[in-house]
C-alpha positions as CSV (number, residue, x, y, z in Angstrom):
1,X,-38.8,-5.3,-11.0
2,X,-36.9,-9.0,-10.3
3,X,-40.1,-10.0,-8.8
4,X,-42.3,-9.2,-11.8
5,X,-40.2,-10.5,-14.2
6,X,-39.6,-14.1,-12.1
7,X,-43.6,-13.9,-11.6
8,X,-44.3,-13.5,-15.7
9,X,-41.7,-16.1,-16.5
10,X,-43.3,-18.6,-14.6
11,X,-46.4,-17.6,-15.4
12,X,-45.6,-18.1,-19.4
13,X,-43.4,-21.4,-18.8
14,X,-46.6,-23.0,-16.9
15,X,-48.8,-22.2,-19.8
16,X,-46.4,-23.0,-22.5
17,X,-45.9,-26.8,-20.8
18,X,-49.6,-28.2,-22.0
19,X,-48.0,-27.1,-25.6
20,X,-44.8,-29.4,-24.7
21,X,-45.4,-32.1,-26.9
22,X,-46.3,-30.0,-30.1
23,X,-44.4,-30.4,-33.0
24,X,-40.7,-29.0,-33.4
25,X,-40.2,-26.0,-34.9
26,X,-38.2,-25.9,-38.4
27,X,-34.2,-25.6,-37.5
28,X,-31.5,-24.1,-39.7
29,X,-29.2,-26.4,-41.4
30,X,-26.2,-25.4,-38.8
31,X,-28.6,-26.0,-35.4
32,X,-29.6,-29.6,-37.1
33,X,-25.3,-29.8,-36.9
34,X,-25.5,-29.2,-32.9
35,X,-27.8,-31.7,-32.4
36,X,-26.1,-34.6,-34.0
37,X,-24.1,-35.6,-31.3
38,X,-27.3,-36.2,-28.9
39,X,-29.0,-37.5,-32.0
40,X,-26.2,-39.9,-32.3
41,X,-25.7,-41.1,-28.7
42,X,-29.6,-41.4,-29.0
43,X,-29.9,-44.0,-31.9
44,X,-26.6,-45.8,-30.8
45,X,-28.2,-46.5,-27.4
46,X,-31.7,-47.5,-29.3
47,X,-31.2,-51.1,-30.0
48,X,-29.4,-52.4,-26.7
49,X,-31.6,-50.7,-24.7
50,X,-34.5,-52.3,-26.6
51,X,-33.0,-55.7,-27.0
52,X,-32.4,-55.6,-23.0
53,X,-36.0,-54.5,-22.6
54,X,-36.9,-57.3,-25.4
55,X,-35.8,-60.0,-23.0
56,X,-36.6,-59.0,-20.0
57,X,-40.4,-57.6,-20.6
58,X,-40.5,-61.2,-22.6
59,X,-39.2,-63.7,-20.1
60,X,-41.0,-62.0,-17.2
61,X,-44.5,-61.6,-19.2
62,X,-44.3,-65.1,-20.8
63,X,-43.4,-67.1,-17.1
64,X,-46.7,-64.9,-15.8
65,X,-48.6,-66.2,-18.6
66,X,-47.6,-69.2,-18.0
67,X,-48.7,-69.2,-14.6
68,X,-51.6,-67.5,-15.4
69,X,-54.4,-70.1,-13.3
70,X,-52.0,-69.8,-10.5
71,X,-51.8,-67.1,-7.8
72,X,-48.3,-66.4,-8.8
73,X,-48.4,-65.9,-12.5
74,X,-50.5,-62.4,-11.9
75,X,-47.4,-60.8,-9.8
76,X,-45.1,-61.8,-12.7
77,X,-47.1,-60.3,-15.3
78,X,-48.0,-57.0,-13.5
79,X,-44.5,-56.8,-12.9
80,X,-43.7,-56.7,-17.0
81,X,-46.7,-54.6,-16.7
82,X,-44.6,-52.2,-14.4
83,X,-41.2,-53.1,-16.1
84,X,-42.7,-51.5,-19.3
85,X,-43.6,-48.8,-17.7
86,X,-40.1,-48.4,-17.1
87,X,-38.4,-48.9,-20.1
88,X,-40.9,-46.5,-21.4
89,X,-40.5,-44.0,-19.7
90,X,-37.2,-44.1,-20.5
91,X,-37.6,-43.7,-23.4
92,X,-39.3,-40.6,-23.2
93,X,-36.4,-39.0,-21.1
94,X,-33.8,-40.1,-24.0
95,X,-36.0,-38.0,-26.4
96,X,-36.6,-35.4,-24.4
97,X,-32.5,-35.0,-24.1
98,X,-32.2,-35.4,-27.8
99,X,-34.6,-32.4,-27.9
100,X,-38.1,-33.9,-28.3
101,X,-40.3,-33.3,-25.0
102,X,-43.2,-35.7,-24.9
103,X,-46.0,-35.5,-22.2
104,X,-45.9,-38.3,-20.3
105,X,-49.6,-40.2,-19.1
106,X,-51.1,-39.4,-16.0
107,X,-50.2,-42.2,-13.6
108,X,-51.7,-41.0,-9.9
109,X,-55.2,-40.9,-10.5
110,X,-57.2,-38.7,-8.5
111,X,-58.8,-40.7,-5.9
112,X,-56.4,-43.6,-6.6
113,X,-57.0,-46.9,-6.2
114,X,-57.0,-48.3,-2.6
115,X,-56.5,-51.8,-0.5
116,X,-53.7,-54.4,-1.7
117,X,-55.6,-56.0,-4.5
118,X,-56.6,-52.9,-5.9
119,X,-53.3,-51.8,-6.1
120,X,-52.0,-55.1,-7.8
121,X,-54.9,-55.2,-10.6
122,X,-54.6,-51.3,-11.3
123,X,-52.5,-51.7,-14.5
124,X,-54.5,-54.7,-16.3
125,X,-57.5,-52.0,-16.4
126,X,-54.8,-49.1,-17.7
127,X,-54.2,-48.7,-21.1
128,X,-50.9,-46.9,-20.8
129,X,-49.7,-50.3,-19.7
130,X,-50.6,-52.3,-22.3
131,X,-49.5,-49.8,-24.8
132,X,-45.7,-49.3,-23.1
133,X,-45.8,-53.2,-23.0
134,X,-46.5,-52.9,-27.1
135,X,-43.6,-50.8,-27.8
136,X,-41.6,-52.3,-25.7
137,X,-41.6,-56.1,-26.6
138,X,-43.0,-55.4,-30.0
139,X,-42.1,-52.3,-32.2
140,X,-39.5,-50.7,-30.2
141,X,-37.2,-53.4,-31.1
142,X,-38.2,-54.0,-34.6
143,X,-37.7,-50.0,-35.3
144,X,-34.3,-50.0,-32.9
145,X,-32.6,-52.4,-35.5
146,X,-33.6,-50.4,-38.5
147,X,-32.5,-47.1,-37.2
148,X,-29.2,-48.5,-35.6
149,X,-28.6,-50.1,-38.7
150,X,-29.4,-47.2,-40.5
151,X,-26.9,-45.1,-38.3
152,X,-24.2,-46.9,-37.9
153,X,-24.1,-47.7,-41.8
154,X,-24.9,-43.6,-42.7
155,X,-21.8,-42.8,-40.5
156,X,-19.4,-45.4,-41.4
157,X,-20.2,-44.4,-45.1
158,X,-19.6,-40.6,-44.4
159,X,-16.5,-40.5,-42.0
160,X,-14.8,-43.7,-44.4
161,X,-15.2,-42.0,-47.7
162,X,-14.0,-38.6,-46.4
163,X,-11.4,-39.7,-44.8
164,X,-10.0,-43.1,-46.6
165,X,-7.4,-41.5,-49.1
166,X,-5.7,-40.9,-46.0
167,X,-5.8,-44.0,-44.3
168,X,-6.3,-46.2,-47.1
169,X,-2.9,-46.0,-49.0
170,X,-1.4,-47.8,-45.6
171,X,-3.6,-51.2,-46.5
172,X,-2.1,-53.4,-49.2
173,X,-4.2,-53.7,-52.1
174,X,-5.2,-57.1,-53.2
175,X,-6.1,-57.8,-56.7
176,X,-10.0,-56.7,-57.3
177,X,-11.4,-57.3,-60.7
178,X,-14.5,-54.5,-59.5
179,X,-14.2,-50.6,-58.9
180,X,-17.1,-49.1,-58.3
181,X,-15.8,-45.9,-60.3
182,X,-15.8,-48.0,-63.5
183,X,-19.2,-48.8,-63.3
184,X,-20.5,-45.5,-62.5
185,X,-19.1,-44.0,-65.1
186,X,-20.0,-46.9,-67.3
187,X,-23.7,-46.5,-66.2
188,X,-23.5,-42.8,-66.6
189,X,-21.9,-42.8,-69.7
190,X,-22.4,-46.0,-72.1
191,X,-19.5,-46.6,-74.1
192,X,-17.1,-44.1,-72.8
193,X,-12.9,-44.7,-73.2
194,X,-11.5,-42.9,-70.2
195,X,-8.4,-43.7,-69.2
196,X,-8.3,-43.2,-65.7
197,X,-6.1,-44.7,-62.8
198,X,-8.4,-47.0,-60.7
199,X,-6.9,-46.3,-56.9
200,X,-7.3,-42.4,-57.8
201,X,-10.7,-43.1,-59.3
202,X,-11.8,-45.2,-56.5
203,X,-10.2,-42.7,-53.9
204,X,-12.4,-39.6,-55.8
205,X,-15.1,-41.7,-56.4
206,X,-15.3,-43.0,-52.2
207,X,-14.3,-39.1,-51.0
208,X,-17.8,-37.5,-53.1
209,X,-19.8,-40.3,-51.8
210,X,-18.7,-40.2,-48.5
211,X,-19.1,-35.9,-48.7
212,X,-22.7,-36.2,-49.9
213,X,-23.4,-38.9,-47.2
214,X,-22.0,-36.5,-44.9
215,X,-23.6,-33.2,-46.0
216,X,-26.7,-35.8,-45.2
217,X,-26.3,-37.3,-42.1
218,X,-27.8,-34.2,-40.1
219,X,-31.1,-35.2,-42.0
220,X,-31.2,-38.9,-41.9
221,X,-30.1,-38.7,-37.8
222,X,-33.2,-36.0,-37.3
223,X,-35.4,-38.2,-39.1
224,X,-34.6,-41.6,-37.8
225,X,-34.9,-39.9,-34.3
226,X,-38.2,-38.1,-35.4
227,X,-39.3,-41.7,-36.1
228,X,-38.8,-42.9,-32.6
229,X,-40.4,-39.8,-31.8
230,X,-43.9,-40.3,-33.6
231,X,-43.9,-43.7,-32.7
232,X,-43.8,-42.9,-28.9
233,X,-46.3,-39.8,-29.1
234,X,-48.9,-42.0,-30.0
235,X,-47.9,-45.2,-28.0
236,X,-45.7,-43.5,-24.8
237,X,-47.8,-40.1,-24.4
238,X,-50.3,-38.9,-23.0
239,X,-54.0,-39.4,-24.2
240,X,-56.1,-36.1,-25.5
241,X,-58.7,-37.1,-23.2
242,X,-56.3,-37.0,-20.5
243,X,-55.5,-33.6,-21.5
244,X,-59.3,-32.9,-21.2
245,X,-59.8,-34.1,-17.7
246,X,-57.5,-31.9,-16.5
247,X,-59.0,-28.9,-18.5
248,X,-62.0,-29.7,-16.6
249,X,-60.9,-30.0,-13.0
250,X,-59.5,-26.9,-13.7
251,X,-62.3,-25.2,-14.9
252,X,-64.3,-26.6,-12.3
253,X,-61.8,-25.6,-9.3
254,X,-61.5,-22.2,-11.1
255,X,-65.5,-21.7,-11.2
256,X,-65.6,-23.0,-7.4
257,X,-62.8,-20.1,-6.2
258,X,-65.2,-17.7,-8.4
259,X,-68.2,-18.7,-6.4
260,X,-66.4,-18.8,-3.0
261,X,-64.8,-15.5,-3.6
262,X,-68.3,-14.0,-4.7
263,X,-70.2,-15.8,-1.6
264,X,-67.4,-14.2,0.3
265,X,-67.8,-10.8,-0.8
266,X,-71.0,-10.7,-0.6
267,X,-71.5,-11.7,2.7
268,X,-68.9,-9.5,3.8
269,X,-70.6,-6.7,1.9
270,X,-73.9,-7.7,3.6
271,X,-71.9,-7.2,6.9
272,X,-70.8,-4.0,6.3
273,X,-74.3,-2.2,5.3
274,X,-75.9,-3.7,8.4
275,X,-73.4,-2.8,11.0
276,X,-73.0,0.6,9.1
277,X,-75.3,2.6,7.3
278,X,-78.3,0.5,8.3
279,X,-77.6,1.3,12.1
280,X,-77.2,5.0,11.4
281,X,-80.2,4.9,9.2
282,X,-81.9,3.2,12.2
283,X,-80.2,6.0,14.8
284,X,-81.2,8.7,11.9
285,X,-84.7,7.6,12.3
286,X,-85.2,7.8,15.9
287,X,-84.0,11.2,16.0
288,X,-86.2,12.2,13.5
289,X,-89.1,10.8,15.3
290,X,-87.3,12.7,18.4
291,X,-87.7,15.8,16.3
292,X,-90.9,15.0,15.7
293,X,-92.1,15.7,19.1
294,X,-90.2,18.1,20.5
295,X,-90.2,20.3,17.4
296,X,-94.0,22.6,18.8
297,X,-92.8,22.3,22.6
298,X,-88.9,22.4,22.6
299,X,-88.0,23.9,19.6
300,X,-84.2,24.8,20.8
301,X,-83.7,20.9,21.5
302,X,-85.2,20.1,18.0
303,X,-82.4,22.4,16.5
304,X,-80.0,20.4,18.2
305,X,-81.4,17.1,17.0
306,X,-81.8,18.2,13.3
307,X,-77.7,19.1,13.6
308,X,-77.2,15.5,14.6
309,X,-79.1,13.8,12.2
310,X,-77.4,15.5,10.0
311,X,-74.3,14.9,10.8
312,X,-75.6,11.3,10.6
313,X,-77.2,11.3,7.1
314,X,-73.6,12.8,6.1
315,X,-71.6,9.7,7.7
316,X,-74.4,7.3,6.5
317,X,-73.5,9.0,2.9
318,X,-69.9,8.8,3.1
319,X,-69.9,5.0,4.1
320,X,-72.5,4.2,1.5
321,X,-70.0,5.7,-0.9
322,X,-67.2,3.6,0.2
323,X,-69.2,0.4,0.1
324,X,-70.1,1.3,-3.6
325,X,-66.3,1.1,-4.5
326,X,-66.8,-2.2,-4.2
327,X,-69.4,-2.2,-7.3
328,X,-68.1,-0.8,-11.1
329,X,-67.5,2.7,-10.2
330,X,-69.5,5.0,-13.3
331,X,-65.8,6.3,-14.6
332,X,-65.0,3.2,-15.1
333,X,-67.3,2.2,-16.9
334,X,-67.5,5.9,-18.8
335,X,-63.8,6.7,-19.3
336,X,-62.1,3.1,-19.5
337,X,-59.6,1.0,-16.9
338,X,-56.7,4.0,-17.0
339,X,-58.9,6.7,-15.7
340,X,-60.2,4.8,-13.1
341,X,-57.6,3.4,-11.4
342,X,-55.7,7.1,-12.0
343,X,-59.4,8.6,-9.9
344,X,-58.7,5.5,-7.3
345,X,-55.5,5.7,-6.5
346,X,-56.2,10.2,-6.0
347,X,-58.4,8.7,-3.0
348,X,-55.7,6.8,-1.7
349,X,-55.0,8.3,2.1
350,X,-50.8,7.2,0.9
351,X,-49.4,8.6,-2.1
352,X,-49.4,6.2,-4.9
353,X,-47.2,6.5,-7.9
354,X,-49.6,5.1,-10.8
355,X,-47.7,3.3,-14.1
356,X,-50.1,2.0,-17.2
357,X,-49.4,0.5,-19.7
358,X,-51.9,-0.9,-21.9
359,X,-51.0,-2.6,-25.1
360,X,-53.5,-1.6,-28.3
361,X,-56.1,-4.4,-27.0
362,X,-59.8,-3.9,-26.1
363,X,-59.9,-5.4,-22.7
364,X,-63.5,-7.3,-22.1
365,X,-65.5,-5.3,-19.7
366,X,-65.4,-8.0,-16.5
367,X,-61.3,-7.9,-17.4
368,X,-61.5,-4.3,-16.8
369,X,-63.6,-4.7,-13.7
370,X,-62.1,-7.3,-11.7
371,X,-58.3,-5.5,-12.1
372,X,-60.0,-2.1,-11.0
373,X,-61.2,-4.6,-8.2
374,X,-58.1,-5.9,-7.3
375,X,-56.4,-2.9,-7.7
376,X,-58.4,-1.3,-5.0
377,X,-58.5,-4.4,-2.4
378,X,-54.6,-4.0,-2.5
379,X,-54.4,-0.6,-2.1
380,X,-56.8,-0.1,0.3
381,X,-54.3,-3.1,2.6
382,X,-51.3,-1.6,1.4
383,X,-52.5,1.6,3.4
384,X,-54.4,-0.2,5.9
385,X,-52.1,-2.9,7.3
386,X,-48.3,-2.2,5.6
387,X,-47.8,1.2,7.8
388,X,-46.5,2.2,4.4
389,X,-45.7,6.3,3.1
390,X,-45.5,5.6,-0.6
391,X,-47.4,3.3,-2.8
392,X,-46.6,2.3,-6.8
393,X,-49.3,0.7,-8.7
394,X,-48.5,-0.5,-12.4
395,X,-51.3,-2.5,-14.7
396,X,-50.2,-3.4,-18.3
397,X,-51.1,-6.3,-20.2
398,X,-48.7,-8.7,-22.4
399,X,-49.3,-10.6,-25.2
400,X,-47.3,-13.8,-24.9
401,X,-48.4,-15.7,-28.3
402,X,-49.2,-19.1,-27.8
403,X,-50.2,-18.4,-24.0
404,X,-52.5,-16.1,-24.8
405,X,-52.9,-12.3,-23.4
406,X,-52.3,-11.5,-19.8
407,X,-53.1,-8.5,-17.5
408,X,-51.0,-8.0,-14.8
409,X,-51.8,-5.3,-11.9
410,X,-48.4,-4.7,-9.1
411,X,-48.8,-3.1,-6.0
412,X,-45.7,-2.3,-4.1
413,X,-44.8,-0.6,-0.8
414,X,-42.3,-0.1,1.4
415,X,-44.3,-0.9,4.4
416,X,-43.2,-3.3,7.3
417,X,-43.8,-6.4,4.7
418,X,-45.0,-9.9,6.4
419,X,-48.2,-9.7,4.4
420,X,-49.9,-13.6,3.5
421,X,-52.6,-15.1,2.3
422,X,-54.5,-16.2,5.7
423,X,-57.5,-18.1,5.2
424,X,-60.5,-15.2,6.0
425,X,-58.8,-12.2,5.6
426,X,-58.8,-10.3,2.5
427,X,-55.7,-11.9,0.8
428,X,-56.9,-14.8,0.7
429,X,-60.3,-13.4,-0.6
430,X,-58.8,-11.9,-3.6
431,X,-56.5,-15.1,-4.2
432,X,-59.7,-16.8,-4.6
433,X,-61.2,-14.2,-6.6
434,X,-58.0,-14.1,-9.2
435,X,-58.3,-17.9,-9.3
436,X,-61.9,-18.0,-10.5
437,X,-60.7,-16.0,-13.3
438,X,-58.0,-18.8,-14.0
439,X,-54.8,-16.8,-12.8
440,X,-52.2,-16.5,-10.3
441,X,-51.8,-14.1,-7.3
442,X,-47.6,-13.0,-6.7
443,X,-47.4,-12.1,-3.1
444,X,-43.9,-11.3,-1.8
445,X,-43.7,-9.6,1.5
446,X,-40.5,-10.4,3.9
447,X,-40.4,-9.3,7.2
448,X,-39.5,-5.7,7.3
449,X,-40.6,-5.0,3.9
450,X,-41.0,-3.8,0.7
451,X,-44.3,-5.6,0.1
452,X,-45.1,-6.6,-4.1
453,X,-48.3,-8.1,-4.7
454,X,-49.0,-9.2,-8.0
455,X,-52.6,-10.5,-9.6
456,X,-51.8,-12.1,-13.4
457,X,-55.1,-12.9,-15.4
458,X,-55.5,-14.3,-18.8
459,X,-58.2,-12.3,-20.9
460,X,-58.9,-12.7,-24.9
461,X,-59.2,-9.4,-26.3
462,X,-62.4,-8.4,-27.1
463,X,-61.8,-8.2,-31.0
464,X,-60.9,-11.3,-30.9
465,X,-63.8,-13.0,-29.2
466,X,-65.8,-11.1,-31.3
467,X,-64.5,-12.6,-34.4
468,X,-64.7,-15.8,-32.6
């Protein structure tokens, strides 16, 4: 299913982007060839850009610091301040094009700073600032002029001594009293009488040179660019602690949709007992007390009564026994996630076409509970509210390495479609509910249908956390 698949993928790249600024992954000697052109462009741009941000992060810092006790002197330097930022960044953008992806600081704040002066002063208190004012006036140009020299030295060494015996023989030689063939050879073997013509010498000598500085030049470009690339994950990225903050909002916005979703089920559940099986409970009582009385004198109209409280305690049962769906049903717990959803969607008043596939993990027992939950919540609005005549329901779970394991759990219809999330309806309930377990509800309903819902949660297999 297109929708599934788009779901998953997103799913997996959101993940995988808090591992963006890991280290690269070993590359074959031909994929270290198809990067050298970006490498290239990369380092040949290094040192202009960082000579252009040399002067103008210097000229605008240095006139604020000169003006420093005057009013004027703070604009200037919170505009190198901002400036840096922007050569920085920069500078992230080229490495992420040459192929190295670096996160980059969290800027906006939450709760960001507010009134004009506030504003202004924000950066002096930033470290980030400092730090992109560091590379930038400091060590970006320092490295920029090794690794350009580096570069543009490496290349002209490794296309000139492949290719000079054929340019070469067109330039007039003038008298040279030094080849650098004779003293190789000399060095390499003392005392030695070969006889050997010095152009042709010096045209071998230049051609395996240039060959081994061009069998090298993938190398040196990757590691001059890896350089720049160490140099701005600790100075241009982001902080680990930044990383941290945002692990805890999360966690904290993810236990607060848990505990709304739970408040909300549970008043909702309180709702349902009191304007169901308590008031036939209370109707069931009266009529027993009816009984009661009339059973010595009117015996015939006791008969009657004891058929209709009957009929009550039946009704009371059977909506008792829907209300207890919404708690671990005991074959669930007995005979695993499979069966139970199999037994669930058997009570389904629609057909439903039921597809499992679970991988060879042991599935924690809340995993297991809360996809049997959401399983039923959208089957039970699929044949509620989609006026739909066939259901499918498929659960399998994924294991997508570095993001972890997932569960995923479809529901798909081909009712009228136009389903949403509307705040207070059951949607949105279970959106909260698949967000307190730090995943992501798929709902794709246009008008006229088919209706897919899809609930992806993360889960550790319960080996694993075992081990753990």
């Amino acid at each position: 299913m297109s929708t599934e698949s788009a779901s998953i993928d997103r799913m997996t790249s959101e993940t995988t982007t808090e591992r963006a600024d890991a280290a690269p992954r070993r590359r074959g000697y031909g994929a270290l060839w198809a990067s050298v052109p970006r490498e290239f462009a990369f380092l040949l741009l290094t040192m202009p850009i960082a000579i252009i941000g040399l002067a103008v992060l210097s000229t605008v810092f240095f006139t604020g610091l000169g003006g420093i006790f005057i009013v004027f002197g703070v604009f200037f330097i919170v505009g190198a301040l901002f400036a840096a930022r922007g050569f920085g960044m920069l500078e992230l953008v080229r490495l992420q094009w040459a192929g190295l992806a670096i996160t980059p600081p969290r800027w906006q704040r939450a709760g960001g700073e507010q009134g004009f002066w506030r504003t202004v002063l924000a950066p002096f208190v930033d470290g980030h600032y400092w730090l992109y004012l560091l590379h930038g006036m400091v060590i970006n140009p320092i490295v920029s002029i090794f690794t350009w020299g580096v570069t543009v030295a490496w290349t002209a060494v490794a296309l000139g001594g492949t290719t000079g015996w054929i340019w070469q023989r067109f330039i007039p030689e003038s008298d040279r009293g030094l080849w650098l063939h004779d003293v190789i050879l000399d060095w390499v073997f003392p005392g030695n009488t070969f006889e050997i013509d010095p152009i042709v010498g010096e045209r071998v000598f230049e051609f395996i040179l240039g060959l081994v500085f061009l069998l090298l030049l993938p190398f040196v470009f990757r590691g001059l660019t890896l350089l720049h690339d160490v140099i701005a994950r600790g100075l241009l990225g982001a902080w680990r602690s930044e990383a941290l903050e945002v692990e805890v909002a999360q966690l904290a916005a993810s236990r607060g949709a848990a505990v709304q979703a739970e408040d909300a089920s549970l008043r909702r559940l309180e709702r349902d007992i009191h304007d169901g099986p308590q008031q036939r409970l209370v109707r069931l009582q009266m009529d027993l007390a009816a009984i009661e009385r009339k059973l010595e004198r009117d015996p015939e109209s006791a008969r009657e009564l004891l058929g209709e409280a009957r009929d009550q305690a039946r009704e009371t049962l059977d909506e008792l026994r829907a209300l207890s769906r919404g708690f671990a049903p005991p074959i669930l717990q007995d005979r695993g996630l499979a069966v139970a959803l199999e037994s669930l969607a058997l009570r389904s008043p629609v057909p439903v076409t039921v597809e499992i596939d679970l991988d060879a993990v042991t599935l924690p027992a809340p995993i297991e509970r809360n996809a049997y939950f959401i399983a039923a919540e959208l089957l039970t609005n699929a044949a509620k509210h989609a006026e739909a005549s066939a259901i499918r329901l498929r659960v399998g779970t994924r294991d997508e390495g570095v993001a972890g394991h997932w569960i995923d759990v479809w529901v798909t219809d081909n009712g009228r479609g136009g389903a949403s999330a509307v705040p207070g309806h059951g949607l949105a309930g279970l959106d909260e509910r698949v967000r307190g377990l730090r995943g992501m509800l798929v709902i794709d309903s246009p008008a006229g249908g088919p209706t897919s819902i899809g609930a992806h949660v993360p889960f550790v297999p319960l080996a694993a956390s075992g081990t753990a």
